[in-house]
N, C-alpha and C positions, 0 to 999 in steps of 0.2 A: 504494500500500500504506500502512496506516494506522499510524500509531506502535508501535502495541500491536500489531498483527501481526507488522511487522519486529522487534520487542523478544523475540516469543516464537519470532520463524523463529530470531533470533540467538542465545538460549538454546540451541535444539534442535541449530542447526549446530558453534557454538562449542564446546559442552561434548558434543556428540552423545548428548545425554539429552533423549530424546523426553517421559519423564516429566514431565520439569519443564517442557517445550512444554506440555504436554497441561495443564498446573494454569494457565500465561501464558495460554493460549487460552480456560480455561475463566475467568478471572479479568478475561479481555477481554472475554466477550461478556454479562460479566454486568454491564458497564456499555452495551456495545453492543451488544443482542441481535440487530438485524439484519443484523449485518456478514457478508455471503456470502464476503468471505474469513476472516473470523475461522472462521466454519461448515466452511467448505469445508478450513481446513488443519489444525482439529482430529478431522474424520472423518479426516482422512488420515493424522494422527499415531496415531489410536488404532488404526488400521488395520493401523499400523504395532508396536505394540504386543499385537495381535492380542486386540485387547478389540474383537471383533467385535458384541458385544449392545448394547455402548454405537453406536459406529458406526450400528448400525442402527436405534435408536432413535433418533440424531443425522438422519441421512440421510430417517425417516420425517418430522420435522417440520423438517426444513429443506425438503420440497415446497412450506409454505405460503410460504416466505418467499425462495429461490432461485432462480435460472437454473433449470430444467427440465434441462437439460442438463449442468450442472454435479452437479445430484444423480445424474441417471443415471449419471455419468462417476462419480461416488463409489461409487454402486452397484456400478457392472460392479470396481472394483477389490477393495471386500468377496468378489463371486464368484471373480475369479482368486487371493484368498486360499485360497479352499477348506476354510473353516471352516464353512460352515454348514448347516441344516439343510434342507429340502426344501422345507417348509413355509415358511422365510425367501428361499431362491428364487424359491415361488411367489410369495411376499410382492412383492420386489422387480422380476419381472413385470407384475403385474398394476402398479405405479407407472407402471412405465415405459411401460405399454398406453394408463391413461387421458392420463400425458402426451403422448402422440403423440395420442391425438384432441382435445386440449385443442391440440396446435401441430401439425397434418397435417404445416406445410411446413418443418418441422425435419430437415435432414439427419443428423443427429446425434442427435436422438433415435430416428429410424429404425435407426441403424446401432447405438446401446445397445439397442436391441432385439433385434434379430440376436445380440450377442454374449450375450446372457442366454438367450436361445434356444438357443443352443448350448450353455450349458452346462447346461442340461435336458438334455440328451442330444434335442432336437426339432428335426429337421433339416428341416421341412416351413419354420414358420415362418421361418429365417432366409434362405430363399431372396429370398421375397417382398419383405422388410424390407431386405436387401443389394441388390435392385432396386429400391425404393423411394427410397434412400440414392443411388444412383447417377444414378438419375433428377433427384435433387432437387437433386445436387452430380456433375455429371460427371468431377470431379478428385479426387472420393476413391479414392486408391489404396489406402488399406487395403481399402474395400468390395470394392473391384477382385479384389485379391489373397483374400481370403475368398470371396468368391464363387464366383471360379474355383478354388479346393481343393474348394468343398462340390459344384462342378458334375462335377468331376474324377474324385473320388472317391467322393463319397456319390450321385451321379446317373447317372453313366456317361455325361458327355455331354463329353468332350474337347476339340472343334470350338468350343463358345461358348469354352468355358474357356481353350482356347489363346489367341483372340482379347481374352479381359478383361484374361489376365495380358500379353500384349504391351502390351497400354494402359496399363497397370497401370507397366511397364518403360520404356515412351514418356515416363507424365509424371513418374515420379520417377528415372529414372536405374536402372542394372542393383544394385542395393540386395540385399543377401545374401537377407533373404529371402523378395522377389518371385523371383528366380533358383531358389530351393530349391522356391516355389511350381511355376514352369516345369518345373524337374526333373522333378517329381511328378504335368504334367498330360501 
């Protein structure tokens, strides 16, 4: 972590004023514009602040310059804010789409796709995308655990689903809510 990063995390933490992160962060990357953590902890500050427009403008142009996964991972946090428009939704799909054929073999990008599929209310996509994920990383127990709700629930298929969420319970331990998952299939 770079001077000026920890200087604006230690701002944010110590005085827990995300504002005055949010002016350190922007005052960091304006000497170091490519710094993917400086990038990465001011969408998350603003995020935090619920200045979503900025966020998302942050998140658009940090594609050229970022981890793939890292913006997605910023992305899906804007969605589970539940501030935004339909249209920036679709926005941050389609990112996430051509980043996965831009890295096929990103488990992680697969798995940001899923959870943005979901929140479209489009339960078709995330199936694919949560096997695609699990294919590409057999040990992701989140995919595990989603998967087996949407097979449960939205499919009617209990049988795979009971089988993912035991996998799911195998490699990470009976965890509150892989067990809640279980409950439920």
């Amino acid at each position: 972590m770079s001077s000026r990063t920890r200087a604006a995390n230690t701002a944010a933490e110590v005085d827990n004023d995300l504002d005055s992160a949010i002016v350190y962060y922007k005052q960091a990357l304006a000497f170091d514009p490519q710094n993917q953590q400086l990038q990465q902890c001011l969408m998350l500050a603003l995020i935090g602040q619920w200045r979503f427009d900025e966020a998302l403008e942050l998140c658009e142009s940090a594609w050229n310059s970022s981890p793939p996964e890292n913006v997605a991972g910023a992305c899906i946090e804007l969605l589970q804010a539940g501030r935004l428009a339909a249209s920036d939704l679709e926005r941050i799909r389609s990112w996430i789409a051509a980043a996965r054929q831009q890295h096929p073999d990103s488990a992680e990008l697969a798995f940001h796709a899923a959870l943005a599929a979901n929140f479209a209310g489009d339960y078709h996509e995330p199936e694919a995308a949560y096997r695609a994920t699990i294919a590409l990383s057999p040990e992701a127990v989140l995919a595990c655990n989603d998967l087996a709700w949407l097979l449960a629930v939205a499919r009617q298929q209990p049988d795979e689903a009971l089988q993912l969420i035991n996998r799911a319970i195998e490699l990470a331990g009976p965890l509150g809510y892989l067990l809640d998952t279980r409950a439920t299939v």
